[in-house]
N, C-alpha and C positions, 0 to 999 in steps of 0.2 A: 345452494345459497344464492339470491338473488344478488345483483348488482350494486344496488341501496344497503342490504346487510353485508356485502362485501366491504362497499366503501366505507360504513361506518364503523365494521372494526378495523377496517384502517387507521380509521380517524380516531379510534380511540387508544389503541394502541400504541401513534406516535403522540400523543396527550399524557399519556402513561411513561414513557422514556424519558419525553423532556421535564417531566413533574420530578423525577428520579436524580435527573441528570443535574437541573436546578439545585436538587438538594446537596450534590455533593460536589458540586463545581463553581470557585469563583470566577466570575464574568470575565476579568483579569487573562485568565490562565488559556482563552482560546483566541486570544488576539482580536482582531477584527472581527469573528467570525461569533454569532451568536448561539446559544443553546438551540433555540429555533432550528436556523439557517441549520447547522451538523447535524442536525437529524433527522431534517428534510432531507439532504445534499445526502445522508446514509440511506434514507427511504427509498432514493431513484436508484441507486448504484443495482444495476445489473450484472453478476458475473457470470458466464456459462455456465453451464448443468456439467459438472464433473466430478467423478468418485473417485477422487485420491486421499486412500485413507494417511491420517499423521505418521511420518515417521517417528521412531523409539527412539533415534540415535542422528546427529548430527552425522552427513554423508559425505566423508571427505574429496568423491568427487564430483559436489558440485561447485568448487571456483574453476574447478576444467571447463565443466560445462559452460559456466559462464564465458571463459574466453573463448572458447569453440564460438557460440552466440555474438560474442563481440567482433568477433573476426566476422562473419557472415554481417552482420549487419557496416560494418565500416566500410567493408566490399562494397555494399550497395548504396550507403552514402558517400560514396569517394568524390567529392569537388562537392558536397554540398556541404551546409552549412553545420556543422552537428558541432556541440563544444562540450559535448561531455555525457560519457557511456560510461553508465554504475552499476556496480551488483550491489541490490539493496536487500531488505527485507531479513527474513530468519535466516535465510539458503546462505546469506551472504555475512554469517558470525557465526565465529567455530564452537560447538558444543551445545546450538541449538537446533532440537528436534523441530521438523517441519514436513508441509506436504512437498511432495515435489516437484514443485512451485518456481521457480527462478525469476523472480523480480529484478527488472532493469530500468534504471531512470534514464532517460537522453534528453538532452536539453538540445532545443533549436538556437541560431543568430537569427538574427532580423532579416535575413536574405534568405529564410527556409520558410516556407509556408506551414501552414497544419497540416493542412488537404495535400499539400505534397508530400511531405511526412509521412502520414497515413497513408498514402498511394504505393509509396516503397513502403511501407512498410506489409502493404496487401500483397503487392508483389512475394514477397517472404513467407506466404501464407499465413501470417498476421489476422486476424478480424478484427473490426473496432467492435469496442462495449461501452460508448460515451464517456463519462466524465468518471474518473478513475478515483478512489474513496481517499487519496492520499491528499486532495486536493480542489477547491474546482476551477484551479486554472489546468489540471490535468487530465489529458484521456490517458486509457489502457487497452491496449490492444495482446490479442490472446492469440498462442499457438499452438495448439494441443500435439503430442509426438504419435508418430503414426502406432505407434502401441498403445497408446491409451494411457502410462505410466509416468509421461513425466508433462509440464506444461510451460512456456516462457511465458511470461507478459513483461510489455515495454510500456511503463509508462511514460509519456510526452510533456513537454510543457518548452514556455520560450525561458533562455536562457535566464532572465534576469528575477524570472520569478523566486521569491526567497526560500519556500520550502524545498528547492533542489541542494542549496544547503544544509538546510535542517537535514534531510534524509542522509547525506553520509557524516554529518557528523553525528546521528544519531550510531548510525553503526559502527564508527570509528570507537564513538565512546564505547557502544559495549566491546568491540574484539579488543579494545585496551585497558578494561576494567573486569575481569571477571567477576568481583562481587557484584558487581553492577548487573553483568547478565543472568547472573545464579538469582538475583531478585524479580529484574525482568520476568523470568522464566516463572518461576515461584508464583508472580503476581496472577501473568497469564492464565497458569494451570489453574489457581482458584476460581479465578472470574469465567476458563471455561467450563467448571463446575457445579457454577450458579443453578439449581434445579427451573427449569418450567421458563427459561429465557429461552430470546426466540436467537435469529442472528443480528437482528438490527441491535438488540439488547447488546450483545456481546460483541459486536462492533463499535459501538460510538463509543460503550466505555474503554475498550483496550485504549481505544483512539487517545483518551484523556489519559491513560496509563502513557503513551508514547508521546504526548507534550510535554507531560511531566518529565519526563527523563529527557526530552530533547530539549528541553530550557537548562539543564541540569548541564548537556553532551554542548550547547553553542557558551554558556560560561565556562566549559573545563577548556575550550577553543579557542574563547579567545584570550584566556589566560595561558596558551599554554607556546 
């Protein structure tokens, strides 16, 4: 396929998402951030090429894992500026199957740079992957284990940004609602049984499935 038939199924493809997305998202429900803008900002996200197929079953040791990971990373930011190291994601709410994956948010102070950030975090054998799909004031940075079987990624951002909220009250609400994760979960499996969608497809929308519930997890917050 040439260059030009390249680009133009690209170009029709994310015309095809946002036509979709349009139809089933009020403008309202993504903040600031446009139909558009989310599914460009889904279009660039690069993650490495890795084969780790879903687990069947929620793995109780991965909050070990996580603090094994937190220990090493606090090691290495000892006197800098860090305000806050989270296990996010599937890994990190009990009774949801996932890859083996371990999602961690850290938030910087105003006396931590990116680029520094990023440097320890290279140090750790970390890679950066640019602009992390949680966000686009966030990168993610990736560390595959020397088996091939399990992976961390840290994603970054500076402290004050508001989705470092969102994310753990997202997960608080589901480890303290289990209706709430048993639909999550439900919602997921269907949408990743969409036939003939690509991953951009099944990305942006989970993405609108995890607002929805994170508008849902910062009202049970700040009622609670």
């Amino acid at each position: 396929m040439s260059p030009d038939a390249q680009d133009l199924g690209g170009a029709l493809q994310l015309a095809r998402v946002i036509r979709r997305l349009k139809a089933q998202v009020q403008p309202s429900e993504l903040g600031a951030e446009t139909v558009e803008h989310l599914v460009r900002r889904y279009a660039r996200v690069r993650p490495p090429a890795l084969t780790l197929d879903m687990q069947s079953h929620y793995d109780p040791n991965w909050p070990r894992a996580f603090e094994e990971e937190k220990d090493r990373l606090l090691d290495a930011f000892a006197g800098e500026d860090v305000l806050g190291v989270e296990h996010i994601g599937s890994t990190a709410i009990p009774d949801l199957p996932s890859k083996n994956i371990l999602d961690i948010a850290m938030a910087r102070g105003a006396s931590l740079s990116a680029e520094r950030q990023s440097g320890i975090l290279s140090e750790l054998g970390y890679q950066a992957y640019g602009e992390s799909p949680i966000d686009a004031g966030f990168s993610w940075h990736w560390r595959i284990g020397q088996a091939g079987d399990r992976a961390f990624v840290v994603h970054t951002c500076a402290a004050d940004n508001p989705r470092f909220t969102d994310i753990r009250n997202f997960r608080d609400f589901l480890r303290a609602f289990p209706q709430e994760r048993q639909r999550y979960l439900e919602l997921k499996q269907a949408l990743a049984a969409v036939p003939g969608q690509t991953w951009l497809d099944y990305s942006v929308f989970k993405k609108v499935l995890v607002v929805r519930i994170t508008a849902r997890a910062n009202a049970w917050r700040q009622g609670s």
